[in-house]
C-alpha positions as CSV (number, residue, x, y, z in Angstrom):
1,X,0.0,0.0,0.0
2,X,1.3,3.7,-1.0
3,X,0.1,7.1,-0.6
4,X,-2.1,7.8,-3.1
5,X,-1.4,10.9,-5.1
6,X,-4.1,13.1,-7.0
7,X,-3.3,11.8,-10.2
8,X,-5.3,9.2,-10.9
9,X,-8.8,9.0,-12.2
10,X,-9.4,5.3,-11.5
11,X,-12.5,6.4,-9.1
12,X,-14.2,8.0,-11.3
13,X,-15.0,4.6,-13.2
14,X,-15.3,2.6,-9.5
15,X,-18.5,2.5,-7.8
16,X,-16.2,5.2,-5.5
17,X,-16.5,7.8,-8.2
18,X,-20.2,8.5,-6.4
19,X,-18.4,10.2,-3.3
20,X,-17.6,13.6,-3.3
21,X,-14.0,12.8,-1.2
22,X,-12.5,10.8,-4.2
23,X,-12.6,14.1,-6.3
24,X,-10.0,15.5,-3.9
25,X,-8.2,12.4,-3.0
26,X,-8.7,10.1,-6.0
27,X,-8.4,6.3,-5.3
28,X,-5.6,5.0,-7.0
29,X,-7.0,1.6,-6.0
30,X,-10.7,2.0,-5.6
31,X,-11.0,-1.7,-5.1
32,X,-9.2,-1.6,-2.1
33,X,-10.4,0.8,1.5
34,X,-9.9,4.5,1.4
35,X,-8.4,5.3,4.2
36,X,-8.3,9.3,5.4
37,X,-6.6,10.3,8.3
38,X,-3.2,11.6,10.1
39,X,-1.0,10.5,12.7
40,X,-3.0,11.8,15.6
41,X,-4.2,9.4,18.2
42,X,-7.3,8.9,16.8
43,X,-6.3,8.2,13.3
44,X,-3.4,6.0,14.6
45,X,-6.6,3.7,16.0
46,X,-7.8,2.6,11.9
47,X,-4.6,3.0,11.0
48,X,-2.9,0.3,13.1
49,X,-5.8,-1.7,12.6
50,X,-5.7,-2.2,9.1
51,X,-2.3,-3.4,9.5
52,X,-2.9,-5.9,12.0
53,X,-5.7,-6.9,9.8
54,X,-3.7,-7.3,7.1
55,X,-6.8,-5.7,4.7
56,X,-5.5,-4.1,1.6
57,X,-6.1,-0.1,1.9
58,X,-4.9,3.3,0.2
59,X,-3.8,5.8,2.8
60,X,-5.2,9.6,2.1
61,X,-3.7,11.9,4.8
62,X,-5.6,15.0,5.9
63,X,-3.7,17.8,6.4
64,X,-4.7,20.0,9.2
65,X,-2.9,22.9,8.0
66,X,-4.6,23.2,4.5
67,X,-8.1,22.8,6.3
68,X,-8.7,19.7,4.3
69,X,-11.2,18.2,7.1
70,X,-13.0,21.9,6.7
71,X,-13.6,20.9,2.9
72,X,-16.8,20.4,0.9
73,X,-15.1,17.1,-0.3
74,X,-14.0,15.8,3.3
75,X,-17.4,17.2,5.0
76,X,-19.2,15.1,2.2
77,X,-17.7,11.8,4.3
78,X,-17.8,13.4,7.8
79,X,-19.6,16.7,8.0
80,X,-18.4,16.4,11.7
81,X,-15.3,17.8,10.3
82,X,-12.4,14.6,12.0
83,X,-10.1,12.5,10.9
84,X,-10.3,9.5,10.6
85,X,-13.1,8.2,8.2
86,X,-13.2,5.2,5.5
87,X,-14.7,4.6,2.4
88,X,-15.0,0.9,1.8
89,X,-15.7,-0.3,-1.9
90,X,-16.8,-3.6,0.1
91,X,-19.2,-3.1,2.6
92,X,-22.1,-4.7,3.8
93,X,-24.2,-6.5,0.9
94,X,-21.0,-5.7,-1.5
95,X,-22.1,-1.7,-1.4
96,X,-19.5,0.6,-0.7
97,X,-20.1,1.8,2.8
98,X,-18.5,5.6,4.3
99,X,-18.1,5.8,8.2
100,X,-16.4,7.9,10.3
101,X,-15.9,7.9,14.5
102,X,-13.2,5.6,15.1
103,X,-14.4,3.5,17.7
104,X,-17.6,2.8,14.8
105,X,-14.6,1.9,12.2
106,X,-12.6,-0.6,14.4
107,X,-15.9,-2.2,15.5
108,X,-16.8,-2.5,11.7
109,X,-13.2,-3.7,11.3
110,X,-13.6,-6.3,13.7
111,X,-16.8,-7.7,12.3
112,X,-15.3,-7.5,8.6
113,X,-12.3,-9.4,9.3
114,X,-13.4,-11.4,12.0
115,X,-10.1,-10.2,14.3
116,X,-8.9,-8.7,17.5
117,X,-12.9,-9.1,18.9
118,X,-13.5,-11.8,21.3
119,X,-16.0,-14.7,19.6
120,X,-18.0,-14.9,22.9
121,X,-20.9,-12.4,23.4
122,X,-19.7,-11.7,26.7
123,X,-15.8,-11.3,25.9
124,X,-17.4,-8.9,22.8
125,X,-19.5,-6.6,24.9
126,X,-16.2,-6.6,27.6
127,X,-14.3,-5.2,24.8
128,X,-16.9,-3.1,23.1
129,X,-17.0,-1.7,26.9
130,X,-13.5,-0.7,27.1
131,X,-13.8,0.3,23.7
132,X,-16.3,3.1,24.9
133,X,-14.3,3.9,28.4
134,X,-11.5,5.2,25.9
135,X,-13.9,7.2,23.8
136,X,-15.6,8.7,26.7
137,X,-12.9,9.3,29.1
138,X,-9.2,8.6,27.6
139,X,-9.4,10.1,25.0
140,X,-11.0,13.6,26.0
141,X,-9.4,14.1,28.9
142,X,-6.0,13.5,27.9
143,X,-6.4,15.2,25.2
144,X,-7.6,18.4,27.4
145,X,-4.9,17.8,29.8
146,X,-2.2,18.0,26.6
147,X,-4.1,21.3,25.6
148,X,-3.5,23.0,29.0
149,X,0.3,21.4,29.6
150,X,1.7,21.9,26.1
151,X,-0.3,24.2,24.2
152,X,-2.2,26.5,26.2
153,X,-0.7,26.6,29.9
154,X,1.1,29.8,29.3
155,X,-1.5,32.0,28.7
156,X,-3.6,30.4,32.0
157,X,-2.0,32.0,35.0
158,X,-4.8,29.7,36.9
159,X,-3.7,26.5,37.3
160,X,-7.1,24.7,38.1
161,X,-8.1,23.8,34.2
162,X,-4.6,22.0,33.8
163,X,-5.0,20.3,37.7
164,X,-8.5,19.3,36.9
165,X,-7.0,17.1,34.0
166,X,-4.5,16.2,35.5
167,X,-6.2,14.6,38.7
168,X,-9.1,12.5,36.2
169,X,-5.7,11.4,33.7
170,X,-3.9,9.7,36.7
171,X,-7.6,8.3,37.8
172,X,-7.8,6.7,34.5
173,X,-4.4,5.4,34.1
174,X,-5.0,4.0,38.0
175,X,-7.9,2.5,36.2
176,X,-6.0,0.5,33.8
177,X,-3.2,-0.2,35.4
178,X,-5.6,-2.2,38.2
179,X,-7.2,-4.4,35.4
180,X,-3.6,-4.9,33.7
181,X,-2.4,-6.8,36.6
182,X,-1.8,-10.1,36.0
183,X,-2.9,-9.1,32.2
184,X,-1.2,-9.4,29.0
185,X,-3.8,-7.1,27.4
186,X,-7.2,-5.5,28.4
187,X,-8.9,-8.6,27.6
188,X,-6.2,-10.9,29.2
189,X,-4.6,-12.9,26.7
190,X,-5.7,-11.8,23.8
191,X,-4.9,-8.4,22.0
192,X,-8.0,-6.4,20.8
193,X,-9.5,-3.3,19.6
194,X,-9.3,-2.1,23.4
195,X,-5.8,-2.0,23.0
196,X,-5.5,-0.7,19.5
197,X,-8.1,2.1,20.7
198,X,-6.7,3.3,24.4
199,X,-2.7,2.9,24.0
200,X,-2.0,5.2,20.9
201,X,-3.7,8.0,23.7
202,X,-1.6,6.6,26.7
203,X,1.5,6.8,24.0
204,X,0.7,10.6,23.3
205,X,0.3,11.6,26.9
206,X,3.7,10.9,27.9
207,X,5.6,11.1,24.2
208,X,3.9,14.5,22.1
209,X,1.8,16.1,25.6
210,X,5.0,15.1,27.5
211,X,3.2,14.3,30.8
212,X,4.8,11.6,31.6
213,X,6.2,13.3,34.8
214,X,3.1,15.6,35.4
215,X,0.8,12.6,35.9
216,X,3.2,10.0,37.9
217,X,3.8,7.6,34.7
218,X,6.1,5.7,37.1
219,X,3.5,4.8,39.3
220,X,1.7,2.6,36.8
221,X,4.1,0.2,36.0
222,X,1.5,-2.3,34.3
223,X,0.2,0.5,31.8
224,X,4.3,1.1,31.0
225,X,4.9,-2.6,30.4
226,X,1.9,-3.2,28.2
227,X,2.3,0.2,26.2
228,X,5.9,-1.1,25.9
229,X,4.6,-4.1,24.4
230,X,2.2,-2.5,21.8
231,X,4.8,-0.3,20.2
232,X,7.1,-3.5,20.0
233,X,4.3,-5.1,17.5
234,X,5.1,-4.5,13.8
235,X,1.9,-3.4,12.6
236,X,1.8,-0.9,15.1
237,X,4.8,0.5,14.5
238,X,3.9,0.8,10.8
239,X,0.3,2.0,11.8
240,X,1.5,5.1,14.2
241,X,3.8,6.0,11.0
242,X,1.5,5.7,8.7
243,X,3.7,4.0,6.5
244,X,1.8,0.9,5.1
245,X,3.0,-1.8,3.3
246,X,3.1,-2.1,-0.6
C-alpha cells in the first residue's frame, strides 16, 4: 500500500467515483479501502488496525494545515469535520459503505475481518465496553490535559483547568493499570480493539503532551509494560507511522 497521489482517475469509473472525497483524494486503487486520516491518536486507532488486519487499503492523509477536514469534499464523508473516516468499496451487501468515528470503524473492522474481537458475546460486549471507556474518558481528557500542559498553559495563570486534568488522567491510568495486573492485554490474553483504541492515547500523553512526569507515569508500572509491548508489535509501529505496506 502507497500514498495515493491526486493523479489518478481510477474512481471516477469505480462505484467510489459516487463520493464527493474521491474528487480531492482520487483512489488510485478503488477496489481496495480508502483510508483518510493523520497521525493523531485517533487516526493511529484505523490505521494500526488495518495493519494488523492485514486488509489491503490506500492511505489519504488529511492535512490539518490546509483545512482539508473543513472541505466540501471531506465534510461530504464526515460533516463532523475529524479525521479518521473510510470509504470501503466492500461493505455490507458488496455496497460501498462511508463511516467515520473511530471507535464505529474498528468495531466494523472487527466484524469484517473477524479479528482482534473476542468470539463470545460476553468477551465482545467486555471489549466493546473498554472500547467506549477510551472514547468517553481517555481520549477527551488526555487530550484536554495536553491542551493545558503543552499548548495553552502559558497563557492560563490559573492553574485549576490544567490540575483538573491532570487529577481524572492519573484516575484513569489508575484505572487501567488495576485491570492490567496479572494481564497481557485489556482482555487478558488476547490483544483487541481495546488495545489498538486506548494505547495510541496513553503513547501521546507521555511522548507529544510530554506528561509523563506531570501525571506519575512511574506509578503505573503495568500500563508502562503493556504500552511497551504494543509499540514493539510490527503493525503498530507501521500504523503510528503511517507508512503501510506495498
Amino acid at each position: 500500500m502507497t500514498d495515493a497521489c491526486n493523479t489518478s482517475n481510477a474512481s471516477d469509473v469505480s462505484p467510489l467515483g459516487a463520493f464527493a472525497v474521491t474528487r480531492k483524494w482520487p483512489a488510485q486503487r478503488p477496489e481496495r479501502l480508502q483510508l483518510y486520516s493523520l497521525a493523531t491518536p485517533n487516526g493511529v486507532k484505523v490505521s494500526i488496525m488495518l495493519e494488523e488486519t492485514g486488509l489491503p487499503y490506500e492511505l489519504h492523509r488529511v492535512s490539518f494545515e490546509g483545512n482539508d477536514q473543513l472541505s466540501p469534499e471531506f465534510l461530504s464523508l464526515n460533516p463532523n469535520n475529524k479525521i479518521p473516516a473510510i470509504l470501503d468499496p466492500n461493505g455490507p451487501d458488496g455496497q460501498p459503505l462511508a463511516l467515520f468515528e473511530s471507535g464505529a470503524i474498528l468495531l466494523y473492522l472487527a466484524e469484517k475481518t473477524g479479528q482482534f474481537m473476542p468470539q463470545s458475546a460476553a468477551g465482545r460486549y467486555e471489549t466493546i465496553q473498554w472500547l467506549m471507556w477510551q472514547m468517553g474518558g481517555i481520549g477527551p481528557m488526555f487530550g484536554q490535559l495536553g491542551f493545558f500542559h503543552k499548548f495553552a498553559g502559558k497563557d492560563y495563570a490559573d492553574k485549576r483547568p490544567r490540575d483538573r486534568y491532570v487529577a481524572e488522567a492519573k484516575r484513569l491510568l489508575r484505572v487501567l493499570d488495576q485491570r492490567l495486573a496479572g494481564r497481557d492485554w485489556i482482555m487478558g490474553a488476547d490483544y483487541t480493539i481495546a488495545d489498538m483504541a486506548v494505547f495510541p492515547w496513553v503513547r501521546n500523553l507521555v511522548g507529544y503532551y510530554e506528561a509523563g512526569d506531570l501525571v506519575g507515569m512511574d506509578d503505573f508500572a503495568h500500563v508502562k509494560r503493556v504500552l511497551a509491548a504494543f509499540v514493539a508489535r510490527p503493525a503498530v509501529a507501521r500504523g503510528l507511522n503511517m507508512a503501510p505496506r506495498n
